[in-house]
C-alpha positions in Angstrom: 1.8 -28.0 -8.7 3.7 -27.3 -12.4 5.5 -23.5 -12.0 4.8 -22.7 -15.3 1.1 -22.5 -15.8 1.4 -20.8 -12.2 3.8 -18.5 -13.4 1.9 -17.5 -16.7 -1.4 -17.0 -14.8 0.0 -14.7 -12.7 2.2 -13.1 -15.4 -1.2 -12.0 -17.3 -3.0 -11.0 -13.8 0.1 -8.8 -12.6 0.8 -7.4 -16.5 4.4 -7.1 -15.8 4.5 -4.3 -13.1 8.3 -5.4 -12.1 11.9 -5.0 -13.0 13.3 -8.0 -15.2 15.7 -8.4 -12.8 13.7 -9.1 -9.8 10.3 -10.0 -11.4 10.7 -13.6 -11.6 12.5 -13.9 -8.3 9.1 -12.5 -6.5 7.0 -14.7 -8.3 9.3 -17.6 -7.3 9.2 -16.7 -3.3 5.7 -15.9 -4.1 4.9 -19.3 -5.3 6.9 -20.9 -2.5 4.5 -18.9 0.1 0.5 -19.7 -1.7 -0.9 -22.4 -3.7 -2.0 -21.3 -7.3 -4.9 -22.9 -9.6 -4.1 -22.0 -12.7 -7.8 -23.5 -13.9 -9.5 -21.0 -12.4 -8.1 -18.2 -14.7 -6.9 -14.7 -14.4 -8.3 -12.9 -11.5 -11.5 -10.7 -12.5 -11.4 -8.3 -9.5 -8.6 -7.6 -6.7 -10.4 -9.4 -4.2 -9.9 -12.5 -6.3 -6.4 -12.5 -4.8 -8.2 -13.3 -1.5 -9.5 -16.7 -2.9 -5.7 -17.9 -3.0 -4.6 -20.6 -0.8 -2.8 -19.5 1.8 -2.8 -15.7 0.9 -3.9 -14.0 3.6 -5.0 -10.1 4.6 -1.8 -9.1 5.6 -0.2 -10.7 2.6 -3.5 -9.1 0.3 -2.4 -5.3 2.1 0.9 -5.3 1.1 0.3 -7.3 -2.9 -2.8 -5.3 -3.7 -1.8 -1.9 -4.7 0.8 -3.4 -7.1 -1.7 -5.8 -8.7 -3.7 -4.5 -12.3 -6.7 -5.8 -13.3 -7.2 -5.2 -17.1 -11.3 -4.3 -17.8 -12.2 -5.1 -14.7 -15.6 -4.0 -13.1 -14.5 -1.4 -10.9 -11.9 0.7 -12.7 -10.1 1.0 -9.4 -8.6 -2.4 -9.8 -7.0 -1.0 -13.0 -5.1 1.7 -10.8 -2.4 2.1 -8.3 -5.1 3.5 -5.8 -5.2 0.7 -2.9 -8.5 -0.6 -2.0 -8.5 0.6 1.3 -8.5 4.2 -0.5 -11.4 2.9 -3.0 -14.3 4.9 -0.4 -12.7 8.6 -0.7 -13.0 7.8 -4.6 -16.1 7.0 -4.4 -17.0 9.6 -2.2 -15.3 12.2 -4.5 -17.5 10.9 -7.6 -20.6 11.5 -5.7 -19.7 14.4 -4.2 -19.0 15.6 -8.2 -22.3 13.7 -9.2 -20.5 11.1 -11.4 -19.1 8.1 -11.7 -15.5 6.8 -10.9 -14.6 5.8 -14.4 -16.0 9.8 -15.1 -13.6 10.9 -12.5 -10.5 9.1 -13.9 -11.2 9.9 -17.4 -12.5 13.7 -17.2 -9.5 16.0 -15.7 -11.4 18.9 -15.4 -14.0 17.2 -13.1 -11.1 16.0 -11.4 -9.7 19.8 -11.0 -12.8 21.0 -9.1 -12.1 18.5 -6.6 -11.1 20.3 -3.1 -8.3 18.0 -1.4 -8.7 19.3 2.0 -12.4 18.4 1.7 -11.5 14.4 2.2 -9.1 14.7 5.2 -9.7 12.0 7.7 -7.7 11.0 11.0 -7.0 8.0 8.9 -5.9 9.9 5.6 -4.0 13.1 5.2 -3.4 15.8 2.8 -0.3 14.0 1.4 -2.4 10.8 0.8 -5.1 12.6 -0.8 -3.0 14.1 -3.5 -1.4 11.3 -3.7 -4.8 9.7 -4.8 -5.9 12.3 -7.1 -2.2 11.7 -8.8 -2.9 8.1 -9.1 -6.1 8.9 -10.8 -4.6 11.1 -13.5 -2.9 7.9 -15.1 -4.6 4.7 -13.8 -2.7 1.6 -15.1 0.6 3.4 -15.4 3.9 0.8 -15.3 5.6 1.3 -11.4 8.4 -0.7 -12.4 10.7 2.2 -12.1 9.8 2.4 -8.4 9.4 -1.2 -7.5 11.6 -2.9 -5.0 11.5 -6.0 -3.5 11.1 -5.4 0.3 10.7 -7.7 3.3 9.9 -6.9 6.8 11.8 -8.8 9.9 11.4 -12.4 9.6 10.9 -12.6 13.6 8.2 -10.3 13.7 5.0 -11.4 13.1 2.5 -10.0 15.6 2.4 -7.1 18.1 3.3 -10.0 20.2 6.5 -9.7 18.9 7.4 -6.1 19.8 9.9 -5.0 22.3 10.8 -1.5 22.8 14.1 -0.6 21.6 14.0 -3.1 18.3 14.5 -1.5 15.3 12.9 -2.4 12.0 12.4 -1.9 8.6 9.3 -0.5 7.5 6.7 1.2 5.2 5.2 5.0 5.1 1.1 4.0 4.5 -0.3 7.2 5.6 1.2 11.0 6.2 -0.8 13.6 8.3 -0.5 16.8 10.3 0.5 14.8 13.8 2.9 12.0 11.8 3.3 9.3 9.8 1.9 5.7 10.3 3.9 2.8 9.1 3.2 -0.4 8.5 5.9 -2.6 10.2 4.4 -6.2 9.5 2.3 -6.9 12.7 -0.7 -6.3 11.1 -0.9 -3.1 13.1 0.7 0.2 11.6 2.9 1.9 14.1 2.9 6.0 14.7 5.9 7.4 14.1 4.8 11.3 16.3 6.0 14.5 14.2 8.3 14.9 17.2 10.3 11.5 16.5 10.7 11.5 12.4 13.4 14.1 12.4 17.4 15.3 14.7 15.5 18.6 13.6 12.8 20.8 13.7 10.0 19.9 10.9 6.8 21.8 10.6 5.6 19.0 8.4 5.9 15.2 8.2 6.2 15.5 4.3 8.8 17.6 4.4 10.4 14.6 4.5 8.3 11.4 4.2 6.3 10.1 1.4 4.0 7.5 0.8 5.1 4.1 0.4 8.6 5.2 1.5 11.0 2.8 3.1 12.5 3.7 6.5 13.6 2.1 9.9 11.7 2.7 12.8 12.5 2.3 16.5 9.9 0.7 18.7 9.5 3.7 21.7 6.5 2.0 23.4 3.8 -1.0 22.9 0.0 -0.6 24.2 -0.9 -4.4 23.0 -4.6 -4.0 24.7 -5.1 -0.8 22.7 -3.1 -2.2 20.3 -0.9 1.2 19.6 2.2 1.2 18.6 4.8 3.9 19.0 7.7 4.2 16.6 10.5 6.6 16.2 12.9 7.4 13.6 15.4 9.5 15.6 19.0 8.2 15.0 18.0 5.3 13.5 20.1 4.5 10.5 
């Protein structure tokens, strides 16, 4: 397979959402990982990104929220809002009797939406307004946030996990109990309010966001429930 049609096709899918510096390094590894077919053409939806050799769900999680899809049918794929996220959109835009694309482009509909109203066990406050921020500017350049980041490279299923192993990891949802962080098992991890801090916090955000990078301890595996708990107490 020729890099460079490869390289241009995804170029025009991903409209430039990284550094210079690191940009072309990711689509390099990137390459190395899935088979492209430039023929086919830019991808017309997120899910597109499915259809590629070799680029699997785990691989789709992590790509997707950085991937923009100019004009595409669902304005969603324009945005920074993952797909997982795309139902408490929609729910907000019938709950407000109006479309998504109304929702993104009207800020006074998206005023009278109530936050709290969309908590989930899955979801908390913190990801909520995160969504609503997301929303406010859909299509918006990342590139000052982006960095390249790579789990463990011997961790690849829950099968994997040992307690006491500590690994890099990712902040994908805050709520009143915790944090749950994706650790690259295809299973996030719970990281208890108790085990984020040395100190007393009344509130995971008072010191986690979204998307945030932290090390984790593994405290304990349940592989038939498939729960995983983490901890981030003295880890450095």
């Amino acid at each position: 397979m020729e890099r460079e049609p490869a390289l241009r096709l995804i170029d025009k899918t991903f409209n430039n959402n990284f550094t210079e510096e690191n940009y072309h390094e990711f689509i390099i590894n990137l390459l190395d990982k899935i088979d492209i077919e430039p023929e086919k053409g830019a991808f017309k939806t997120r899910k597109d990104l499915l259809k590629v050799k070799r680029f699997g769900d785990k691989a789709f999680e992590q790509a997707a929220g950085f991937l923009r899809i100019k004009d595409a049918a669902n304005p969603l794929d324009a945005s920074a809002v993952h797909p997982e996220s795309y139902g408490i959109v929609e729910k907000m835009a019938k709950d407000m009797n109006c479309t998504v694309n109304d929702l993104i482009q009207n800020k006074e509909l998206r005023a009278q939406i109530k936050p709290q109203n969309y908590i989930t066990e899955k979801f908390g406050l913190p990801t909520i307004n995160d969504i609503l921020k997301e929303l406010e500017k859909p299509g918006r350049d990342p590139r000052e946030k982006f960095e390249i980041f790579e789990f463990d490279q011997n961790v690849h299923s829950i099968d994997d996990l040992i307690a006491g192993m500590e690994l890099p990891g990712i902040v994908t949802n805050i709520t009143k109990f915790g944090a749950f962080v994706d650790i690259g098992v295809h299973q996030d991890g719970l990281v208890h309010i108790s085990q984020i801090a040395d100190r007393f916090i009344a509130d995971p955000s008072e010191v986690l966001k979204l998307n945030q990078k932290v090390k984790v301890r593994i405290l304990e595996v349940d592989k038939p429930r498939k729960r995983i708990n983490l901890s981030m107490k003295g880890v450095q």
